[in-house]
C-alpha positions as CSV (number, residue, x, y, z in Angstrom):
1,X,-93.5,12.6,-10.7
2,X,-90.9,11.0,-9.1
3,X,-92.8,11.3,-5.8
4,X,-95.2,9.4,-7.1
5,X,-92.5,6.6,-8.6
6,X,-91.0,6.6,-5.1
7,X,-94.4,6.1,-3.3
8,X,-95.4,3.2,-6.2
9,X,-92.2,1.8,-6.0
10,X,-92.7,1.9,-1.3
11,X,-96.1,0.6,-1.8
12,X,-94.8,-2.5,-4.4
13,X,-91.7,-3.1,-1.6
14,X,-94.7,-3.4,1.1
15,X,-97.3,-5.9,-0.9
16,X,-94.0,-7.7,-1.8
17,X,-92.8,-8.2,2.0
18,X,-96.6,-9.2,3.2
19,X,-97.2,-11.6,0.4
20,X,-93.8,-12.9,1.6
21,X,-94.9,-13.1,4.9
22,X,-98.1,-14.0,4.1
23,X,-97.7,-16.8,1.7
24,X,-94.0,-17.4,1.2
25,X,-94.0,-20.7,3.3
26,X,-96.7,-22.0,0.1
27,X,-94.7,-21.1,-2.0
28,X,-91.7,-23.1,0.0
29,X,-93.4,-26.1,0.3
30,X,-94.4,-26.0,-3.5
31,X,-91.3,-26.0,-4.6
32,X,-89.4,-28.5,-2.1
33,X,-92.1,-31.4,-3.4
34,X,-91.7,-30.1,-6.6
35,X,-88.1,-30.9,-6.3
36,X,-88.8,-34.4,-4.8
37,X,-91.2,-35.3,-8.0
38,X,-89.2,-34.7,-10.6
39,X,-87.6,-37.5,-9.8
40,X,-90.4,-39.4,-7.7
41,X,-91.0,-42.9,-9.7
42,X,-87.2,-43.7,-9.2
43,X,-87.1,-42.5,-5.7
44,X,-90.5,-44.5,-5.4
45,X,-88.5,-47.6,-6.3
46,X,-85.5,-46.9,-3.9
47,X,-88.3,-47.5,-1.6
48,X,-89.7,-50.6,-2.2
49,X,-86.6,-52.9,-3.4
50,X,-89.3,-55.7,-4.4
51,X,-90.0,-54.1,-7.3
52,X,-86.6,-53.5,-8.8
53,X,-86.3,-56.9,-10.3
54,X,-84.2,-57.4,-13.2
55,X,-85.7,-58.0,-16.3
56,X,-85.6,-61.3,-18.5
57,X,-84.0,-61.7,-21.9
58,X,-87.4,-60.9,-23.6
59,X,-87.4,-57.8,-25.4
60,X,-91.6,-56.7,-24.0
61,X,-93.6,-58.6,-21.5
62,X,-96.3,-60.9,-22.2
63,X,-99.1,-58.2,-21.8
64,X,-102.1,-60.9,-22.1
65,X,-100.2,-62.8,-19.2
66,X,-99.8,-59.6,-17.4
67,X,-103.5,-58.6,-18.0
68,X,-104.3,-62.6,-16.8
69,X,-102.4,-62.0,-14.1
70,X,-104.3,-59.4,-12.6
71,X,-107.6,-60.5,-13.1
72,X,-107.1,-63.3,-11.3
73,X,-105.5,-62.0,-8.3
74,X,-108.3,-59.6,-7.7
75,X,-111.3,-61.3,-9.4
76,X,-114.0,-58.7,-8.1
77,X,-112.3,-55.7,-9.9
78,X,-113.6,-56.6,-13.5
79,X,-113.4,-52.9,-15.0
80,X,-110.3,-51.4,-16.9
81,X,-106.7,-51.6,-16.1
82,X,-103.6,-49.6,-17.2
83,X,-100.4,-50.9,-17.7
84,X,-98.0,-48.7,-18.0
85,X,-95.0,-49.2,-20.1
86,X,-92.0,-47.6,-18.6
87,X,-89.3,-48.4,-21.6
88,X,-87.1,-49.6,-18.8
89,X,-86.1,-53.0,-17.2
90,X,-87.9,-54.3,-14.0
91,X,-91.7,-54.2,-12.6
92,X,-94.8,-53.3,-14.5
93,X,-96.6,-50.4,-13.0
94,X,-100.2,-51.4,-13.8
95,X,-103.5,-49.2,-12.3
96,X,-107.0,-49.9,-11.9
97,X,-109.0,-46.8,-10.8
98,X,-112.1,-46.3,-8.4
99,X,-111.7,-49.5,-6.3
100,X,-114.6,-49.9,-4.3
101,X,-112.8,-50.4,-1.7
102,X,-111.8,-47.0,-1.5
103,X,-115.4,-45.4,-2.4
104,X,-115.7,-41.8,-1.3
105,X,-112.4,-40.6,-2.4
106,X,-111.8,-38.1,-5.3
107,X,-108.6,-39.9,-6.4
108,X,-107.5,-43.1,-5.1
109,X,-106.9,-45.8,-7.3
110,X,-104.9,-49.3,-6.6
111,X,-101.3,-49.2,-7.6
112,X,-99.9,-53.0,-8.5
113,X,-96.4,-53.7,-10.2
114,X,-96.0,-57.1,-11.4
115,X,-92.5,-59.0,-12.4
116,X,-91.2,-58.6,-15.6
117,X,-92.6,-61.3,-17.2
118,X,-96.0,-60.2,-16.0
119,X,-97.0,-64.0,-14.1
120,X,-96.6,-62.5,-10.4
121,X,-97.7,-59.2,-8.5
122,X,-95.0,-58.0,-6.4
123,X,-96.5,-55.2,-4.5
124,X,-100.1,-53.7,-4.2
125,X,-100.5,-49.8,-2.7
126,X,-103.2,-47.2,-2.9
127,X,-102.7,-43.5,-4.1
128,X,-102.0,-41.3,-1.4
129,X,-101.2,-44.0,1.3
130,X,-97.5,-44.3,0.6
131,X,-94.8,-41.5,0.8
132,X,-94.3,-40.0,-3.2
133,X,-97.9,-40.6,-4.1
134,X,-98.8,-38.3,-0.7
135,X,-96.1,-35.9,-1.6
136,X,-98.1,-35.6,-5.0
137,X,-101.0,-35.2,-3.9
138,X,-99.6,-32.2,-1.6
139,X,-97.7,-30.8,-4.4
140,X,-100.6,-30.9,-6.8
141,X,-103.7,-30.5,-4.7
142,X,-102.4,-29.5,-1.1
143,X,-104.4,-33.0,0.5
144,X,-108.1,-31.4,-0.6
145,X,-108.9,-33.3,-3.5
146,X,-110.5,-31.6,-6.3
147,X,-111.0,-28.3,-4.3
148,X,-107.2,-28.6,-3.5
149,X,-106.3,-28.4,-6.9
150,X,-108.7,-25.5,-7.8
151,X,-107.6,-23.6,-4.5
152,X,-104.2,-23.7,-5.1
153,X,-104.5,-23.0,-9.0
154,X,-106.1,-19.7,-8.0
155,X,-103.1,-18.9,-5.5
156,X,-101.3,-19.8,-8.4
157,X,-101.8,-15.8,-8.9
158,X,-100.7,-14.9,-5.6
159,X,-97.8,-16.3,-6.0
160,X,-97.0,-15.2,-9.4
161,X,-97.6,-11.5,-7.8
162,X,-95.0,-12.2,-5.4
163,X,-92.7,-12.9,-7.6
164,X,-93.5,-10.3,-10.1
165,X,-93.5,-7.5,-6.9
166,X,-90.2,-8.8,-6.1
167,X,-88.8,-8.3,-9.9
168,X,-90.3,-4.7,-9.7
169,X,-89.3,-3.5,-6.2
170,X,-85.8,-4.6,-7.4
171,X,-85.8,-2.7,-10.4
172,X,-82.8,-0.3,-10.8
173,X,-83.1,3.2,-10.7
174,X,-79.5,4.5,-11.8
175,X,-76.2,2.0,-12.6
176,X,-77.2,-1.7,-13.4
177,X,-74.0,-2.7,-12.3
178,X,-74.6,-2.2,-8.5
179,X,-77.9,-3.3,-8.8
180,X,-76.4,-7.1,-9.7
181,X,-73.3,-6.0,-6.9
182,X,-72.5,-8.6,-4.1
183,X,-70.8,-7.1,-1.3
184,X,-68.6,-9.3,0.7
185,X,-67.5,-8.7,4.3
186,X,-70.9,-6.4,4.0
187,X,-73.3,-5.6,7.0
188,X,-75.2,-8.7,7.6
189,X,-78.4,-6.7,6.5
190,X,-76.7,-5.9,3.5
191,X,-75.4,-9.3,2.9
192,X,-79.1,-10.7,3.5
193,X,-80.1,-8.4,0.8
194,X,-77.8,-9.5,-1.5
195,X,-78.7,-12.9,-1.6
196,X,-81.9,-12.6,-1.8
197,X,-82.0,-10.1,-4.9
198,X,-79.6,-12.3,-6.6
199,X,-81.2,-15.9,-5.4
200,X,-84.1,-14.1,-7.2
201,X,-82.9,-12.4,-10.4
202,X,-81.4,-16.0,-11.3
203,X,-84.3,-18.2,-11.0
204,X,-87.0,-15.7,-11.7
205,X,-87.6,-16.6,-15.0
206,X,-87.8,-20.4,-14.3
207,X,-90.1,-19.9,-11.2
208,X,-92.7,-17.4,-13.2
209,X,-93.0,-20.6,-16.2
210,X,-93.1,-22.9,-13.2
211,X,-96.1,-21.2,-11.6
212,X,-97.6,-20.2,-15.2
213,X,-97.9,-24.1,-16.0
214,X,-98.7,-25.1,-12.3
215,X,-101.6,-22.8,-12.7
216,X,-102.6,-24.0,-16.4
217,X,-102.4,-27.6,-15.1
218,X,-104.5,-27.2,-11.6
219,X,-107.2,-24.5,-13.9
220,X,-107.5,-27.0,-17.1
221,X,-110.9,-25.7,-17.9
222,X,-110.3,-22.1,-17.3
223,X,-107.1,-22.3,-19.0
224,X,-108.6,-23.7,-22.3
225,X,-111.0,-21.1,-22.3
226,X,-108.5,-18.7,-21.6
227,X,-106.4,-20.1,-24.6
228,X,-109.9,-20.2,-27.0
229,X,-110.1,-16.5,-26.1
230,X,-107.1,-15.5,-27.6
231,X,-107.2,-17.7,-30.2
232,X,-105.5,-20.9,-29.5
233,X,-108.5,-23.2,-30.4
234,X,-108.0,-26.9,-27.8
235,X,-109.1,-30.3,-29.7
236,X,-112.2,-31.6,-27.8
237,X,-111.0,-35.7,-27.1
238,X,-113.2,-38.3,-29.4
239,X,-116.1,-39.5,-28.5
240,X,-115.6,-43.5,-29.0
241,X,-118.5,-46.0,-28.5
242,X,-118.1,-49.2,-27.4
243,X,-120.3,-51.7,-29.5
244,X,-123.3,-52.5,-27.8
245,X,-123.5,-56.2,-27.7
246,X,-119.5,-56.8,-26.7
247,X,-118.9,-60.3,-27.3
248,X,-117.3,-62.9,-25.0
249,X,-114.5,-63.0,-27.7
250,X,-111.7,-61.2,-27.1
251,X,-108.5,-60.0,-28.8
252,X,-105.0,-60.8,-27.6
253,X,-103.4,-57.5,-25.4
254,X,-100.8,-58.5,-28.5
255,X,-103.2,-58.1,-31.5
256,X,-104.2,-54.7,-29.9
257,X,-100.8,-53.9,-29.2
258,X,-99.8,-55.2,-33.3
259,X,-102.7,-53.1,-34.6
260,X,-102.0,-49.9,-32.2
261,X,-98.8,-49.6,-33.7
262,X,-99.8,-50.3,-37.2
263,X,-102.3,-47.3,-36.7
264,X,-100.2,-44.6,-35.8
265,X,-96.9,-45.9,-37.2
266,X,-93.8,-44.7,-35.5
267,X,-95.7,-44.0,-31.8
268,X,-94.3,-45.2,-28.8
269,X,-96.6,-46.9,-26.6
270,X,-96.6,-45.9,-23.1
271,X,-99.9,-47.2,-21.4
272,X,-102.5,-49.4,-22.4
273,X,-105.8,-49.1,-21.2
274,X,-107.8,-52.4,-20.8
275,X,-111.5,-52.7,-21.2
276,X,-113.8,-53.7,-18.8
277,X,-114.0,-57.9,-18.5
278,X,-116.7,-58.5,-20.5
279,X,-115.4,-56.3,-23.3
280,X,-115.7,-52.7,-24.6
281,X,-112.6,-51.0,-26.4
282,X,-109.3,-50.5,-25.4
283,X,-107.1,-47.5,-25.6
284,X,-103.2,-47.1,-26.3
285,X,-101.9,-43.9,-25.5
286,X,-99.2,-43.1,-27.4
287,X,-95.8,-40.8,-28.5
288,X,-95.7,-40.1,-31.4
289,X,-92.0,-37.9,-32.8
290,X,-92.0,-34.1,-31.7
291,X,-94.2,-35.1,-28.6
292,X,-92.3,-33.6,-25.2
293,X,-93.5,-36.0,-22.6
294,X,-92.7,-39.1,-22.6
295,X,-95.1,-40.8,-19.9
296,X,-98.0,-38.9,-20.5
297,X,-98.0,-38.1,-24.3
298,X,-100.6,-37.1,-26.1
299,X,-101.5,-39.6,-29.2
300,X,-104.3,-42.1,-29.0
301,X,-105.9,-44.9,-30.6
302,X,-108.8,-46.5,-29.7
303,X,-109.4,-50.0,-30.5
304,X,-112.3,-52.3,-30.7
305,X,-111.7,-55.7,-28.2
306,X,-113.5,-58.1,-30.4
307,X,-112.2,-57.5,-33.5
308,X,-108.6,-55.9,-32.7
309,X,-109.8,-52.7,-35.3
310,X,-108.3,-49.6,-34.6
311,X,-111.5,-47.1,-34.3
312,X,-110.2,-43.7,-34.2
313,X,-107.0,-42.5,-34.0
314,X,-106.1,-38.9,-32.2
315,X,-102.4,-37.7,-33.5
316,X,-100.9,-35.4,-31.6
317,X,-98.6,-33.8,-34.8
318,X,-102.0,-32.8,-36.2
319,X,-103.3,-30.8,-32.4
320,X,-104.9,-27.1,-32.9
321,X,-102.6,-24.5,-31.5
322,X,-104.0,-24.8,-28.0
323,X,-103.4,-28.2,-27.7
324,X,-100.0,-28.0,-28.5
325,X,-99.3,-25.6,-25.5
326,X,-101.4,-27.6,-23.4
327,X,-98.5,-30.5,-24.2
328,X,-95.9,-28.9,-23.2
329,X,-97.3,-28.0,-19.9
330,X,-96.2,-30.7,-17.7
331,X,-93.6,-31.6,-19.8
332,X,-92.4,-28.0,-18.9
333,X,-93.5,-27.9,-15.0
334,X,-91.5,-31.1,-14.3
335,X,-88.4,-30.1,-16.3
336,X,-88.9,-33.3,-19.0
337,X,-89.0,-31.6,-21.7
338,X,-85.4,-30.7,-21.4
339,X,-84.2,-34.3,-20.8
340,X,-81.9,-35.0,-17.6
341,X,-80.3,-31.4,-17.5
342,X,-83.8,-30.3,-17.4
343,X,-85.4,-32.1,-14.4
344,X,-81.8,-31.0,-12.5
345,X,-82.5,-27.3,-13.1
346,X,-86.2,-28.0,-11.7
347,X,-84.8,-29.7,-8.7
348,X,-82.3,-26.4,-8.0
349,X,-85.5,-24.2,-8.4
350,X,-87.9,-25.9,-6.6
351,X,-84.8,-25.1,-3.6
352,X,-84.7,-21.4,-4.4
353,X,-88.3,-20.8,-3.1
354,X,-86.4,-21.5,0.9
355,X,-83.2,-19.2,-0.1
356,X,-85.6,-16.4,-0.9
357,X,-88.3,-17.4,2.3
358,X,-84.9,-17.4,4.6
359,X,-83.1,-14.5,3.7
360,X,-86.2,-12.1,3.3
361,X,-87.6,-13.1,6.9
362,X,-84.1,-12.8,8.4
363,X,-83.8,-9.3,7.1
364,X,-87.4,-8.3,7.8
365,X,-86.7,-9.5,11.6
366,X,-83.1,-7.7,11.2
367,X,-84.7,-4.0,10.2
368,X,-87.5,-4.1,13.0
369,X,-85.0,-5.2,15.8
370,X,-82.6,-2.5,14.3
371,X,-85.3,0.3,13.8
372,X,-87.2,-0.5,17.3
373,X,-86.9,1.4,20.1
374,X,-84.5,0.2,23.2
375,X,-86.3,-1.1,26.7
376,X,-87.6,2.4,28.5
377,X,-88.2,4.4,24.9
378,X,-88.0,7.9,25.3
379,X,-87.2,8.7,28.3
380,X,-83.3,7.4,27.7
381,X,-83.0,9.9,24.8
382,X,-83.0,9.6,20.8
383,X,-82.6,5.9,19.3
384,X,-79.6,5.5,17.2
385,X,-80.1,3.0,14.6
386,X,-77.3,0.5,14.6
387,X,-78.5,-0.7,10.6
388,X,-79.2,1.0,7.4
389,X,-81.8,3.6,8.1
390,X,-85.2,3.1,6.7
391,X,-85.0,3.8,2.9
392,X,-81.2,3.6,2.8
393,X,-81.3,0.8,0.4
394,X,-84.5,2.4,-2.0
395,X,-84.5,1.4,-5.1
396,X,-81.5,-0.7,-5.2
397,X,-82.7,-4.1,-3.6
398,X,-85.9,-6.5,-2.8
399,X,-87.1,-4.8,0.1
């Protein structure tokens, strides 16, 4: 029997060093950008000083104005817009998706912040054509578009084998003690081993829910099925109509604002969603109390644009069991949900990714220049090892 453990345990040690190998560098890059977009719309802004202008004295901008605004600078884009509403002095971040103009791509719509009063656009960009969107769009869907995302969700297992192979080739055999053990002043072999089981064993935890909701977020479909299955029921989103004969007259971006909050009382705002120029219904997406994330929360209310009426409401305090863990998904894979101290603990993961990738390849090339033979082989005798013999260090460390 404990042939057999030794064997499992050599075989784990080997699908954990050529996963490593294999796909470590992924799992590098995944977490470096990761790191980067936790914080991306403020480093975004460092960018591009022009739009970190200071806010007025008024406590919200004029949203009609804003909405006015836009229109008018780009005349031929008459479909929805999104404003979002950051809860912050400075620019409004306002979208407007498929622009023709960039046809043919999966995701690319035109990104426009306006001043603070909403009367003047400040800048104008396109997804993926300026440095954090393009980090995104690498983090999230390595460049491919849809496939990207769907690729990567699926190596979202790899890598989650990794990491469990790792946890399992590490596991302790005798004393736990010297299984957490540093060495100083140790043989560099033994000091690469060191760091590497113990850059491991503390962000292990926090790397496994990292990849659990990276995979959940880039597998949405697969992942409410997967949650139906075992129980955890997802609300389907409302189906709402717009009227058929939308008339010319249309609500004030206020009155919709005024009635939004009057149907889910207590929400937050955070975007509103614009019909189309000749009318339809708008759509406030909203945070209500309890809700983790804070730009993309999970409440809506959908409004007609004639008649300001709030047509259905979709409250995220009342959300079937799946949708609930669906919420806290990105919430939970950006580090939001646990405020500031929670994005900085993503940002120090997202970095242990490299410590691992480093010190496993230095002491994989370390044991094959210490176990290989010297220049001439056998005919200058035995080899002496000058490193821990093959083995040496079995069952006690990440191999």
């Amino acid at each position: 029997m404990q042939v057999r453990g030794d064997r499992l345990r050599h075989a784990v040690r080997a699908v954990h060093l050529w996963l490593g190998l294999g796909i470590g560098g992924l799992l590098v890059m995944l977490g470096l950008t990761g790191s980067v977009l936790v914080f991306y719309p403020e480093l975004d802004a460092l960018l591009h000083p022009r739009i970190r202008e200071e806010a007025s004295a008024q406590t919200e901008p004029d949203w009609d104005r804003a909405l006015a605004t836009v229109r008018q600078a780009y005349p031929e884009k008459d479909g929805p817009w999104r404003f979002e509403l950051t809860g912050e002095a400075g620019a409004i971040p306002a979208r407007y998706y498929n622009p023709l103009e960039r046809a043919g791509h999966d995701f690319r719509p035109m990104m426009v912040w306006l001043s603070p009063d909403g009367s003047r656009v400040l800048r104008r960009d396109y997804w993926g054509e300026y440095a954090m969107t393009f980090i995104y769009d690498l983090h999230y869907r390595l460049v491919l578009g849809e496939t990207g995302g769907t690729l990567l969700g699926w190596l979202g297992f790899v890598l989650l084998a990794l990491l469990l192979s790792g946890l399992w080739a590490w596991w302790p055999k005798g004393a736990w003690i010297k299984a957490f053990r540093l060495k100083l002043r140790a043989h560099p072999q033994r000091s690469l081993r060191d760091w590497h089981k113990l850059a491991g064993l503390s962000g292990l935890l926090f790397l496994v829910i990292l990849t659990v909701t990276g995979i959940m977020l880039a597998l949405p479909e697969e992942s409410d099925s997967a949650l139906a299955a075992t129980g955890l029921p997802v609300d389907a989103m409302p189906h709402v109509h717009p009227p058929e004969q939308p008339s010319a007259r249309q609500a004030s971006v206020k009155k919709i604002v005024r009635n939004g909050r009057s149907a889910l009382p207590g929400a937050r705002i955070a975007w509103i969603e614009t019909p189309p120029a000749q009318g339809g219904i708008f759509r406030l997406r909203m945070q209500v109390p309890g809700d983790p994330s804070f730009r993309f929360p999970h409440s809506y209310v959908w409004l007609d644009s004639t008649s300001g009426k709030a047509l259905a409401v979709q409250d995220a305090r009342q959300a079937q069991p799946g949708s609930t863990v669906n919420n806290w998904l990105h919430p939970l894979h950006e580090g939001s949900a646990g405020g500031l101290a929670g994005r900085l603990l993503v940002v120090l993961c997202g970095l242990l990714p490299a410590i691992l990738f480093v010190t496993g390849f230095l002491r994989w090339k370390g044991r094959r220049r210490d176990c290989s033979p010297p220049k001439g082989g056998a005919r200058n005798g035995p080899v002496r090892s000058t490193g821990p013999a093959p083995g040496h260090d079995q069952g006690k460390g990440v191999g």
